[in-house]
mmCIF file as gemmi writes it, N, C-alpha and C atoms, coordinates in Angstrom:
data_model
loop_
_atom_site.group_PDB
_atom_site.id
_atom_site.type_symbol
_atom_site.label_atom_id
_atom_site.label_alt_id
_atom_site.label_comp_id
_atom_site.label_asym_id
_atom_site.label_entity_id
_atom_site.label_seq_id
_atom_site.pdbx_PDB_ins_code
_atom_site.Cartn_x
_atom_site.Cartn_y
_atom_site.Cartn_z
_atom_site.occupancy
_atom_site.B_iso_or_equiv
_atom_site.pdbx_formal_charge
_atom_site.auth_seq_id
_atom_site.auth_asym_id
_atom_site.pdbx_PDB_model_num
ATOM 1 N N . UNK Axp A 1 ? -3.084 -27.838 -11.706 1 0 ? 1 A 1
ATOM 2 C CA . UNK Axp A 1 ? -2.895 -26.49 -12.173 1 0 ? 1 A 1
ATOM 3 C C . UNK Axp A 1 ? -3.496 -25.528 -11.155 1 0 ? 1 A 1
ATOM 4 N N . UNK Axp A 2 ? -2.996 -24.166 -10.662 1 0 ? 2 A 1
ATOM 5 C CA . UNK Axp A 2 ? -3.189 -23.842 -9.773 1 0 ? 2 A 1
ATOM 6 C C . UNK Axp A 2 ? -3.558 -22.111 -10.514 1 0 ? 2 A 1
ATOM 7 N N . UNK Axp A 3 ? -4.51 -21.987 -9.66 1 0 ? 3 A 1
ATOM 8 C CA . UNK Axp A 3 ? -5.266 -20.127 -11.015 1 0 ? 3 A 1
ATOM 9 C C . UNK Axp A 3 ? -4.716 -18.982 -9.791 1 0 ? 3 A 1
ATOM 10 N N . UNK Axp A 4 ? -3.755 -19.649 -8.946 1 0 ? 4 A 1
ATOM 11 C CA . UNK Axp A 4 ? -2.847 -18.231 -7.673 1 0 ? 4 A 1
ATOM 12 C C . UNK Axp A 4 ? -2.135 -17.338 -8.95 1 0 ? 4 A 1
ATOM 13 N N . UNK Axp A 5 ? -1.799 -16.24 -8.726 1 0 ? 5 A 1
ATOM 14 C CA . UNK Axp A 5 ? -1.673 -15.485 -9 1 0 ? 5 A 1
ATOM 15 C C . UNK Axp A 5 ? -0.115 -15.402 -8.102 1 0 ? 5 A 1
ATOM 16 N N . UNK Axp A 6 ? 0.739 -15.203 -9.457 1 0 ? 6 A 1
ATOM 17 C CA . UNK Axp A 6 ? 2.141 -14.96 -9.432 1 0 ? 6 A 1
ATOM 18 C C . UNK Axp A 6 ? 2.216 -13.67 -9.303 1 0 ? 6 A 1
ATOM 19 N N . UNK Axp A 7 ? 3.461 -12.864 -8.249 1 0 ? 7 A 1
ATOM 20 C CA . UNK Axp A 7 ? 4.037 -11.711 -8.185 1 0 ? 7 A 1
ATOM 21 C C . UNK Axp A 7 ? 4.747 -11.581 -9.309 1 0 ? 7 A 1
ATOM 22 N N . UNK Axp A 8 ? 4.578 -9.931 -9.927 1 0 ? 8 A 1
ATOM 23 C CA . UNK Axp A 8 ? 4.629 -9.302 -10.489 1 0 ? 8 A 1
ATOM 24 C C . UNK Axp A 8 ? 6.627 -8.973 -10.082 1 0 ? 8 A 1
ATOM 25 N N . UNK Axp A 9 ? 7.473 -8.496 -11.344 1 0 ? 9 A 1
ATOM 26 C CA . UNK Axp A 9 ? 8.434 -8.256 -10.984 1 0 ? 9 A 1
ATOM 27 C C . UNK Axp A 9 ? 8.685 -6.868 -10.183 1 0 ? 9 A 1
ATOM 28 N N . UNK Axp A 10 ? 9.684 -6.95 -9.334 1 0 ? 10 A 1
ATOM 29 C CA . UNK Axp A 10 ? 9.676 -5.215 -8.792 1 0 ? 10 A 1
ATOM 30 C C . UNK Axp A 10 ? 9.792 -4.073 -10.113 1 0 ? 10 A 1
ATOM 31 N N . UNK Axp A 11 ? 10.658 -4.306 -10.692 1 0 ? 11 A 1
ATOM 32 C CA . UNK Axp A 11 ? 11.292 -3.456 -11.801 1 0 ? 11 A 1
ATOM 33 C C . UNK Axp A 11 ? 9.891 -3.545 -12.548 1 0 ? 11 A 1
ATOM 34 N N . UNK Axp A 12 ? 8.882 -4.083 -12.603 1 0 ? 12 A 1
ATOM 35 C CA . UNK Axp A 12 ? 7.399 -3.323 -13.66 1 0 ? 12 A 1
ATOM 36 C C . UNK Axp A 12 ? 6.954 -1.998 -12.988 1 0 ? 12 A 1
ATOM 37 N N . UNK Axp A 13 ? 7.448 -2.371 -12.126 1 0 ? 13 A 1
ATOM 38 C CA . UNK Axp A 13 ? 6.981 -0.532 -11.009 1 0 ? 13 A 1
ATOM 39 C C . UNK Axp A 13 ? 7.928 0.44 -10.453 1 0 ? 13 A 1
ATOM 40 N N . UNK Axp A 14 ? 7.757 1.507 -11.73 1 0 ? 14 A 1
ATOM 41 C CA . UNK Axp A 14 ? 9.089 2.74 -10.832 1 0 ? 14 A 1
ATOM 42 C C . UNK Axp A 14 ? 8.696 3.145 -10.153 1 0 ? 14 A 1
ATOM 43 N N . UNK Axp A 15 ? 8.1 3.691 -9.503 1 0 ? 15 A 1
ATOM 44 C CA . UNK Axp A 15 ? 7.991 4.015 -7.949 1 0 ? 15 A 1
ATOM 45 C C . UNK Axp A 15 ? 7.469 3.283 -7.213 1 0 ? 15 A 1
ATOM 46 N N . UNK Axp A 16 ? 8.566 3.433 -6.058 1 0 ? 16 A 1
ATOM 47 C CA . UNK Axp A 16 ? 8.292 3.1 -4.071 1 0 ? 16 A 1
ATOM 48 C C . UNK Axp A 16 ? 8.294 3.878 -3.233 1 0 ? 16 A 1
ATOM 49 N N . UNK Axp A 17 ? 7.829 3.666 -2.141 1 0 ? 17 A 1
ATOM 50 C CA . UNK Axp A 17 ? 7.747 4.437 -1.175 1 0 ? 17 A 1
ATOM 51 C C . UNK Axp A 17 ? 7.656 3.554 -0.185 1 0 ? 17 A 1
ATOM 52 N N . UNK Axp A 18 ? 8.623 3.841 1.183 1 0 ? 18 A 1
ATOM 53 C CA . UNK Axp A 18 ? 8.713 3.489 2.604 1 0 ? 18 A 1
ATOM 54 C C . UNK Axp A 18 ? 7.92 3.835 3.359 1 0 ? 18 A 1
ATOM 55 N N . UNK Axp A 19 ? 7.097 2.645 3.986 1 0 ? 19 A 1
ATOM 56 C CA . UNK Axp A 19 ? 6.497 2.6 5.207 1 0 ? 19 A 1
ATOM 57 C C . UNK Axp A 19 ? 6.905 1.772 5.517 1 0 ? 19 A 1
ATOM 58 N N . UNK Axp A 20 ? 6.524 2.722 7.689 1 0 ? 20 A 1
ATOM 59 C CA . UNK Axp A 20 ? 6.964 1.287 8.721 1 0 ? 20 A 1
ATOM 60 C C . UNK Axp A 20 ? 5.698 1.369 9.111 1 0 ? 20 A 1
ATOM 61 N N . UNK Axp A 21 ? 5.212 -0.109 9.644 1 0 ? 21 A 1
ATOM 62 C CA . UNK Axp A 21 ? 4.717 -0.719 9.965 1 0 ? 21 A 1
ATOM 63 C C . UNK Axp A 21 ? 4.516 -0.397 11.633 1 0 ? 21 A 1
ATOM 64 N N . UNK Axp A 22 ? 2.841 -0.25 12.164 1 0 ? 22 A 1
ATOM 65 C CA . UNK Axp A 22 ? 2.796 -0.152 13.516 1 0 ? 22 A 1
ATOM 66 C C . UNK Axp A 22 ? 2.109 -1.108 13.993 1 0 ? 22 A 1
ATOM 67 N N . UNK Axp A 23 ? 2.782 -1.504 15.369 1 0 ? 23 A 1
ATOM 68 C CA . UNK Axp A 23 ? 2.569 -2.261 16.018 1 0 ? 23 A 1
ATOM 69 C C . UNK Axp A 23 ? 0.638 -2.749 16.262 1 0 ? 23 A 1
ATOM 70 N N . UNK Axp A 24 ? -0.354 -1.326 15.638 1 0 ? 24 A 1
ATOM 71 C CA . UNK Axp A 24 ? -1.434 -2.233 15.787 1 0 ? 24 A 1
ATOM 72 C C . UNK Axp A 24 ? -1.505 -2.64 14.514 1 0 ? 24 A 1
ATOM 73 N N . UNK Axp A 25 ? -0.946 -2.785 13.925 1 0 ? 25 A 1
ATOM 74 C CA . UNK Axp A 25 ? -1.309 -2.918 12.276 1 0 ? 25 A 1
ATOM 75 C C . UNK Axp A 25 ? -1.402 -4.627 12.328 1 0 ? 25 A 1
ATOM 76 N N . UNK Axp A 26 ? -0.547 -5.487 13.348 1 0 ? 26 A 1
ATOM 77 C CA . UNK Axp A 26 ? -0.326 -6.553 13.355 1 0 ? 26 A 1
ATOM 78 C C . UNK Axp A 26 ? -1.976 -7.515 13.791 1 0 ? 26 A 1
ATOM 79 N N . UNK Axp A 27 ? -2.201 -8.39 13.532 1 0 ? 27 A 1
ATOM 80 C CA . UNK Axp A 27 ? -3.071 -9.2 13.786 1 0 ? 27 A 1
ATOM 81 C C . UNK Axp A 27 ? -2.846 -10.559 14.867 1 0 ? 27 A 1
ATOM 82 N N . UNK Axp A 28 ? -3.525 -11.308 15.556 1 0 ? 28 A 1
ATOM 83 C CA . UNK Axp A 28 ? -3.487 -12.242 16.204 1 0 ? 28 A 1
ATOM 84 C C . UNK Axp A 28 ? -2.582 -13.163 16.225 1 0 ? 28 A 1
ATOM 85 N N . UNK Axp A 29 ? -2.043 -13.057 14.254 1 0 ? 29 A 1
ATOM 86 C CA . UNK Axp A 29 ? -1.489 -14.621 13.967 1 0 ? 29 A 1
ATOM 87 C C . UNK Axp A 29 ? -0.059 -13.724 14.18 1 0 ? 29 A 1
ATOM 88 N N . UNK Axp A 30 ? 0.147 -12.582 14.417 1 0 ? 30 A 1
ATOM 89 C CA . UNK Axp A 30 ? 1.274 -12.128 14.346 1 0 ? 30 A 1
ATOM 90 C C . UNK Axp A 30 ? 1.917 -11.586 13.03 1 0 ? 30 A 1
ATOM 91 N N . UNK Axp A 31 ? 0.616 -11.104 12.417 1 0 ? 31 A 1
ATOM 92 C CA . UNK Axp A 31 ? 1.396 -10.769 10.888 1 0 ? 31 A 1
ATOM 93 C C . UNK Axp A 31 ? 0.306 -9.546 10.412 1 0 ? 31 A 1
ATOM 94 N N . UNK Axp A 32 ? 0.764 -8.504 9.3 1 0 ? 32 A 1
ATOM 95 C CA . UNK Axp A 32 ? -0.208 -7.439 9.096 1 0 ? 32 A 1
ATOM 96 C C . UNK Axp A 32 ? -1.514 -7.621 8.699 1 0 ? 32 A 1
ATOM 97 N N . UNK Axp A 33 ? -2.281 -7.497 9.417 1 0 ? 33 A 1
ATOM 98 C CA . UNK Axp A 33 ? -3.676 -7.531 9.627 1 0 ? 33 A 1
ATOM 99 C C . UNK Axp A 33 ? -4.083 -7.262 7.728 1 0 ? 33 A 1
ATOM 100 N N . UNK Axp A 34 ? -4.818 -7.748 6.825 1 0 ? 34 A 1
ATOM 101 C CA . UNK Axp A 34 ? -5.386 -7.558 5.851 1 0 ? 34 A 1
ATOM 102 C C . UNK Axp A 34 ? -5.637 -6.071 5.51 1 0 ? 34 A 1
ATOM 103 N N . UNK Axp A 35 ? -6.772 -5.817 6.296 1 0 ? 35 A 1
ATOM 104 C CA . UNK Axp A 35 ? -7.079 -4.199 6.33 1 0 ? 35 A 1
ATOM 105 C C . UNK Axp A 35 ? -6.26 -3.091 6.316 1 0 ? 35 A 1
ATOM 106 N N . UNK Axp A 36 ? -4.755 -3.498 7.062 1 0 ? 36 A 1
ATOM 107 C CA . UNK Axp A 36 ? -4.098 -2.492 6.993 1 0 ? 36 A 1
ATOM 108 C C . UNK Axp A 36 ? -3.196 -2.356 5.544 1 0 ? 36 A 1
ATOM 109 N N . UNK Axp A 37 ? -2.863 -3.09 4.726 1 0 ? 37 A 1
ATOM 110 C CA . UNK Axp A 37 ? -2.828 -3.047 3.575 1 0 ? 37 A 1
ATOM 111 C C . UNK Axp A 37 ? -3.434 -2.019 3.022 1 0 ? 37 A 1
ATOM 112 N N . UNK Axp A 38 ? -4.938 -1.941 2.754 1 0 ? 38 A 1
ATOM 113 C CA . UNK Axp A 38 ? -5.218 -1.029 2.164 1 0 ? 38 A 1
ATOM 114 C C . UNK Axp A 38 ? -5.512 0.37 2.989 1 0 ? 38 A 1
ATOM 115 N N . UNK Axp A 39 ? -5.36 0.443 4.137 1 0 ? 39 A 1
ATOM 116 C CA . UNK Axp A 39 ? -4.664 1.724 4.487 1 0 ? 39 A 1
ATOM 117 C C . UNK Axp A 39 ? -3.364 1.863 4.149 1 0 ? 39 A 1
ATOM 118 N N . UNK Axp A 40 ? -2.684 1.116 3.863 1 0 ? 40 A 1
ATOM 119 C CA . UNK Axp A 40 ? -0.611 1.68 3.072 1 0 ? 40 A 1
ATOM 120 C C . UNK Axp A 40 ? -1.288 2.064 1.892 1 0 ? 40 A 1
ATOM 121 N N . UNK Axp A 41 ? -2.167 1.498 0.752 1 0 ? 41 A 1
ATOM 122 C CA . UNK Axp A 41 ? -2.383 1.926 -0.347 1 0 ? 41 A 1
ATOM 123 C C . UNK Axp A 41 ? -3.336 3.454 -0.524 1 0 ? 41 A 1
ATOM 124 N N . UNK Axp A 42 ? -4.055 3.532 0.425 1 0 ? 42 A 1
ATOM 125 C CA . UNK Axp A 42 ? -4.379 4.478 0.479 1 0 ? 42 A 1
ATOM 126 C C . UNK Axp A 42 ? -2.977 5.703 1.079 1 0 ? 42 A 1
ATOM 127 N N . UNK Axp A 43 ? -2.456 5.408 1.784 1 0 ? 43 A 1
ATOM 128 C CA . UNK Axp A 43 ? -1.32 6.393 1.994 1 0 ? 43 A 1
ATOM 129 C C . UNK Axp A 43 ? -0.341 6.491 0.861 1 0 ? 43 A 1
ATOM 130 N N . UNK Axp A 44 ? -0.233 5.795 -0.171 1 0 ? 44 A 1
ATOM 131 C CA . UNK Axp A 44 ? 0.917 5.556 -1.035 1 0 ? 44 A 1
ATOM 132 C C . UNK Axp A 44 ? 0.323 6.758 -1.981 1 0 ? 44 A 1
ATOM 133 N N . UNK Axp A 45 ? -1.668 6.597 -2.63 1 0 ? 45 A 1
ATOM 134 C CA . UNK Axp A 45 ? -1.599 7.024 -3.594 1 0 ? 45 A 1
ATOM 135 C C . UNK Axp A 45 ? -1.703 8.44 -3.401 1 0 ? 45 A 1
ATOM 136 N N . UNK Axp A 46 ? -2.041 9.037 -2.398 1 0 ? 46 A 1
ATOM 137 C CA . UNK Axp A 46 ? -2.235 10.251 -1.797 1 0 ? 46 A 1
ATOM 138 C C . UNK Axp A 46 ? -0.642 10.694 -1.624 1 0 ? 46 A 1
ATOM 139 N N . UNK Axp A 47 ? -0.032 10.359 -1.198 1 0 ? 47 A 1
ATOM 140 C CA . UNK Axp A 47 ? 1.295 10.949 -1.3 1 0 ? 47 A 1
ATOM 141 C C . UNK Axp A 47 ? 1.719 10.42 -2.925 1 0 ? 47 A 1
ATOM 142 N N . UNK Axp A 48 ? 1.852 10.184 -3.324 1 0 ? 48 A 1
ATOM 143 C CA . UNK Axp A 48 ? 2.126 10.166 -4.947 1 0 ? 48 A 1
ATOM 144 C C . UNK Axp A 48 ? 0.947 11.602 -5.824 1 0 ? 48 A 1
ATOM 145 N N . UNK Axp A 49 ? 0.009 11.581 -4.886 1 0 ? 49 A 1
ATOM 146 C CA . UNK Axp A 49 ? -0.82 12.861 -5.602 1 0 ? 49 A 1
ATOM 147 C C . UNK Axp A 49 ? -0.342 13.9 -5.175 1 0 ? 49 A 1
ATOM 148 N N . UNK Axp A 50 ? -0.207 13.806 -4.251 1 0 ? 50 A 1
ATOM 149 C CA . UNK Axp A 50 ? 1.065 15.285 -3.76 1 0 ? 50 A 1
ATOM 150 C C . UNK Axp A 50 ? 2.363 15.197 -4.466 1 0 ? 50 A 1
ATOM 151 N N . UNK Axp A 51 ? 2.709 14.402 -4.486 1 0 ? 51 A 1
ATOM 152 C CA . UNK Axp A 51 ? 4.508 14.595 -4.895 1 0 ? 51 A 1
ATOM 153 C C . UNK Axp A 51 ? 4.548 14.787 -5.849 1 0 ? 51 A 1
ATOM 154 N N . UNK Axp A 52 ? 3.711 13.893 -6.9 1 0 ? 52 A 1
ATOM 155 C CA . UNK Axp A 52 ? 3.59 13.742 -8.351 1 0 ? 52 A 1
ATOM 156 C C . UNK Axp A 52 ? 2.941 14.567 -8.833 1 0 ? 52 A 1
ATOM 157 N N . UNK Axp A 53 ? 1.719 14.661 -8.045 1 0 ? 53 A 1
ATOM 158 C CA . UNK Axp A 53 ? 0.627 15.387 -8.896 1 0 ? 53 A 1
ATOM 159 C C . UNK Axp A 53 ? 0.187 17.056 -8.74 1 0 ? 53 A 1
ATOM 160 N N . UNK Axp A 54 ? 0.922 17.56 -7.366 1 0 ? 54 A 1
ATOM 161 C CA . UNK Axp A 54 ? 0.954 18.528 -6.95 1 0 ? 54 A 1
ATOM 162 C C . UNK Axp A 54 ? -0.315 18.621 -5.906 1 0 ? 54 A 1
ATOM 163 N N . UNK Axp A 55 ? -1.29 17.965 -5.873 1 0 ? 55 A 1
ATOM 164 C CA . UNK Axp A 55 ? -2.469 17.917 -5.59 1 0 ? 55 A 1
ATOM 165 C C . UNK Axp A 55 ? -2.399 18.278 -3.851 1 0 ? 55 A 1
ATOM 166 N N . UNK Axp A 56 ? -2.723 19.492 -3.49 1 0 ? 56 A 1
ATOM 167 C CA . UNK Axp A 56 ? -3.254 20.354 -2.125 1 0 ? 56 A 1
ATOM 168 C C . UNK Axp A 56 ? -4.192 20.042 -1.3 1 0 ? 56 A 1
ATOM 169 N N . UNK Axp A 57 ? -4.139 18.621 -0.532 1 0 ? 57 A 1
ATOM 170 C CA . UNK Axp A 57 ? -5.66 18.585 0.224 1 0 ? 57 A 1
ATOM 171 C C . UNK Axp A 57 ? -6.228 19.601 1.195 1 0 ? 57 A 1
ATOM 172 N N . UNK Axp A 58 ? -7.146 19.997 0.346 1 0 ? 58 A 1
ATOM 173 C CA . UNK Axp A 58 ? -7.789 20.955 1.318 1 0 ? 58 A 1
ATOM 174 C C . UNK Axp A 58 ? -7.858 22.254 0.926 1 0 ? 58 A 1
ATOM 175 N N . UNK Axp A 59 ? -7.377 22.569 -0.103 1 0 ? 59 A 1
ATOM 176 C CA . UNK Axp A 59 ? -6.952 23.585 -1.235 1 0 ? 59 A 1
ATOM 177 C C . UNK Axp A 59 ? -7.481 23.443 -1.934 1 0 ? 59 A 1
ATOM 178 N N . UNK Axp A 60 ? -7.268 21.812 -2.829 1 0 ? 60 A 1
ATOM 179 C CA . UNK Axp A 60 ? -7.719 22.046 -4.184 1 0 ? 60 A 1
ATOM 180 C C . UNK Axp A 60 ? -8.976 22.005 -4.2 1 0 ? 60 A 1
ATOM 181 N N . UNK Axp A 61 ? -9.418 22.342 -5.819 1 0 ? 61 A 1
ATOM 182 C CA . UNK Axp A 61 ? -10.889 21.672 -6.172 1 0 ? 61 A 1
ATOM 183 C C . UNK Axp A 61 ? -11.167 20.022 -6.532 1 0 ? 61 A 1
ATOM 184 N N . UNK Axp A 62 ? -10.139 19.782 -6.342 1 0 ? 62 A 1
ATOM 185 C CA . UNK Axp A 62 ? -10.016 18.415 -7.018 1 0 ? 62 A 1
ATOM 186 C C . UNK Axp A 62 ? -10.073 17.326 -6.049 1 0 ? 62 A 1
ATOM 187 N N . UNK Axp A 63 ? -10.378 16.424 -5.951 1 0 ? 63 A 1
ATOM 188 C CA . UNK Axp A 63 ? -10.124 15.53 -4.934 1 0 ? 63 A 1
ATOM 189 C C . UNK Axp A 63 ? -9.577 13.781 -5.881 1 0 ? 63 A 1
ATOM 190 N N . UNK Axp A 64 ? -8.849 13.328 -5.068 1 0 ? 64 A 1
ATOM 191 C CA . UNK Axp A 64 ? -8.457 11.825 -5.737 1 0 ? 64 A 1
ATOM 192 C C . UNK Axp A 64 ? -8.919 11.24 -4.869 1 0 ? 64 A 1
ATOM 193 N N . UNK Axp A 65 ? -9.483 9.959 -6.102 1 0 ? 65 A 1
ATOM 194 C CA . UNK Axp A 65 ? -10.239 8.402 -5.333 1 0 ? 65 A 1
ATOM 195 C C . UNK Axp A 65 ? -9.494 7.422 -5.42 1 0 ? 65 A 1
ATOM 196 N N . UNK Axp A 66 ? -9.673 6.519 -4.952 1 0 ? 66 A 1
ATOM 197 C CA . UNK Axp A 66 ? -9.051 4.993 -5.188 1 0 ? 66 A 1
ATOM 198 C C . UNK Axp A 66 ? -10.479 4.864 -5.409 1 0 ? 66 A 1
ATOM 199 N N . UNK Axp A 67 ? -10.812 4.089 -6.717 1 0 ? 67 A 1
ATOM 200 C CA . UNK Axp A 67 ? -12.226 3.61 -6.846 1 0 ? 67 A 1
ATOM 201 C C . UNK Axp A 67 ? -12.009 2.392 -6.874 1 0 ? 67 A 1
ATOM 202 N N . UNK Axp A 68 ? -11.185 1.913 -6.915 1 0 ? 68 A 1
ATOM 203 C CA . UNK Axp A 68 ? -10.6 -0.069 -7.192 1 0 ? 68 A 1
ATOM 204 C C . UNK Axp A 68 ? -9.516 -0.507 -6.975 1 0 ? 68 A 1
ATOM 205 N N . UNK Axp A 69 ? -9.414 -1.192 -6.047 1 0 ? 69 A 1
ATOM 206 C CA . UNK Axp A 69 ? -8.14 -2.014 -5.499 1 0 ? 69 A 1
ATOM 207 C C . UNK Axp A 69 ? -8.186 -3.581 -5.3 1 0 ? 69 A 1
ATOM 208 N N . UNK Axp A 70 ? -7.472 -4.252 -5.148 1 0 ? 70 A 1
ATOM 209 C CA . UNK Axp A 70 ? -7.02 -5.421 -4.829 1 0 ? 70 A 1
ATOM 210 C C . UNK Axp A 70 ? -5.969 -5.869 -4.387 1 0 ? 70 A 1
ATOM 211 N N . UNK Axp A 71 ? -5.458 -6.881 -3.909 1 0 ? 71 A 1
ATOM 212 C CA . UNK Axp A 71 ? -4.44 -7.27 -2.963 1 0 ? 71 A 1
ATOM 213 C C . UNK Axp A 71 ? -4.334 -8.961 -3.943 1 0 ? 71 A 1
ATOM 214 N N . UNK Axp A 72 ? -3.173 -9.333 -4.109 1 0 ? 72 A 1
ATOM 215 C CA . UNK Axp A 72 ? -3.091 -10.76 -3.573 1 0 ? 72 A 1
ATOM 216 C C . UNK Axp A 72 ? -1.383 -10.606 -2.816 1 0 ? 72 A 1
ATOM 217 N N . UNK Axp A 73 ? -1.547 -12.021 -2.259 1 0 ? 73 A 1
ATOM 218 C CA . UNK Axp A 73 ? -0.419 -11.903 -0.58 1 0 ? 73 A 1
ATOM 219 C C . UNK Axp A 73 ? -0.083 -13.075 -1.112 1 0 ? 73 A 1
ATOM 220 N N . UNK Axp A 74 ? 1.073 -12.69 -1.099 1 0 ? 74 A 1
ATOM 221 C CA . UNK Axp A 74 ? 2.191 -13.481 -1.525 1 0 ? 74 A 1
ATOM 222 C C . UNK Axp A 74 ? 3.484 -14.311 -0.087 1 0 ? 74 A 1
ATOM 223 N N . UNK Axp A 75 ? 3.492 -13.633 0.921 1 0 ? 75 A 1
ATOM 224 C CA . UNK Axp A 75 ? 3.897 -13.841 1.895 1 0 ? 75 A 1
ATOM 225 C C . UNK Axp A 75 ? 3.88 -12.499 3.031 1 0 ? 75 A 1
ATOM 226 N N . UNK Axp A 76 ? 4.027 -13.277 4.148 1 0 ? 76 A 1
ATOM 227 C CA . UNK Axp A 76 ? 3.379 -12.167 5.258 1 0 ? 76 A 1
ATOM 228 C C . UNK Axp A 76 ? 4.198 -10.763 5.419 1 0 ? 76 A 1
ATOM 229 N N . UNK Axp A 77 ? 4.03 -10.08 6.201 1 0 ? 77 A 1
ATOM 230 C CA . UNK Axp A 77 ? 5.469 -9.308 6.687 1 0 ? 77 A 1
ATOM 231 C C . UNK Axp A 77 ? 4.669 -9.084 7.91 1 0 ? 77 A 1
ATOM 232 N N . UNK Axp A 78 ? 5.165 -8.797 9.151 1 0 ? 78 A 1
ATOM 233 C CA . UNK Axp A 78 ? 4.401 -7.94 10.884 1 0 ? 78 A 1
ATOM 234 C C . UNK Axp A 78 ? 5.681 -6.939 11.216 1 0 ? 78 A 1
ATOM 235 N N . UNK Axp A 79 ? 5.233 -6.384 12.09 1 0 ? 79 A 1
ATOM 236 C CA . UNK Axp A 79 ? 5.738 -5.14 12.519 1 0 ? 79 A 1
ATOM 237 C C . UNK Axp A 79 ? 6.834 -5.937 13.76 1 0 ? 79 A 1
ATOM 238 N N . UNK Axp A 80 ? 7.861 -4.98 13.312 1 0 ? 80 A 1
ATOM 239 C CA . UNK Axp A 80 ? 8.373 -4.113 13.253 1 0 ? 80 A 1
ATOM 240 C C . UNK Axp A 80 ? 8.715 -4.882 11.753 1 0 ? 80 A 1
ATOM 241 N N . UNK Axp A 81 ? 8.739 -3.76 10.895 1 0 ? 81 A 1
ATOM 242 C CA . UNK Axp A 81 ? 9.494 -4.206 9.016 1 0 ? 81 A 1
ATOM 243 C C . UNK Axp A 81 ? 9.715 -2.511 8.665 1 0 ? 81 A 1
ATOM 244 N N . UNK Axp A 82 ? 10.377 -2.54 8.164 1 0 ? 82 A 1
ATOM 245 C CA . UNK Axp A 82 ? 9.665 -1.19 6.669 1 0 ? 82 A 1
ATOM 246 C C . UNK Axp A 82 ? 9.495 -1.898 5.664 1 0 ? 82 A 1
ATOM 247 N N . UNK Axp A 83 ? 8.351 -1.596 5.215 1 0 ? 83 A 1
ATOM 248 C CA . UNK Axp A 83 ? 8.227 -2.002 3.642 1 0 ? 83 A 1
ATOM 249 C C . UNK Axp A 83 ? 7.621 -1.031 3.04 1 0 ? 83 A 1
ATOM 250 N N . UNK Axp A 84 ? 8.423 -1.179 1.598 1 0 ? 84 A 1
ATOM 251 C CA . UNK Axp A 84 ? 8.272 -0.782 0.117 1 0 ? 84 A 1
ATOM 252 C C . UNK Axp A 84 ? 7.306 -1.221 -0.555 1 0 ? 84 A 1
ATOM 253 N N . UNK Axp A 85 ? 6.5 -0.17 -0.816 1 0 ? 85 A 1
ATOM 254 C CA . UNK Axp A 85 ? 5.224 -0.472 -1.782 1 0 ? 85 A 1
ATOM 255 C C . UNK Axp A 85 ? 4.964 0.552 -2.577 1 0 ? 85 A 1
């Protein structure tokens, strides 16, 4: 019995958003470096606070956090890709 953690269907999540992938983003083995992951998530939720939320950096009074994240990797992707997240 194995406690990995199965992907989630696409359709549980209405929104995506396109990013491409840069060439340093890639790592040694030839695939996206860990870390840069959560720089896409950090770019995803910040543009979802703008689009969605109206939210003005640098304007507002408000500021948004990511206070908690996680990753599990399901298979690789390296640059050159776009991917949807």
């Amino acid at each position: 019995m194995s406690d990995r953690a199965t992907p989630s269907a696409r359709s549980d999540y209405p929104i995506f958003y396109s990013l491409e992938s840069r060439w340093a983003d890639n790592d040694i083995y030839g695939h996206i470096n860990n870390v840069a992951y959560y720089a896409y998530f950090d770019s995803v939720v910040n543009r979802f606070l703008i689009e969605e939320g109206g939210l003005q950096p640098g304007l507002d009074a408000v500021v948004g956090y990511v206070v908690q994240s996680s990753a599990s990797y399901f298979s690789p992707i390296s640059y050159p890709t776009h991917n949807h997240v």
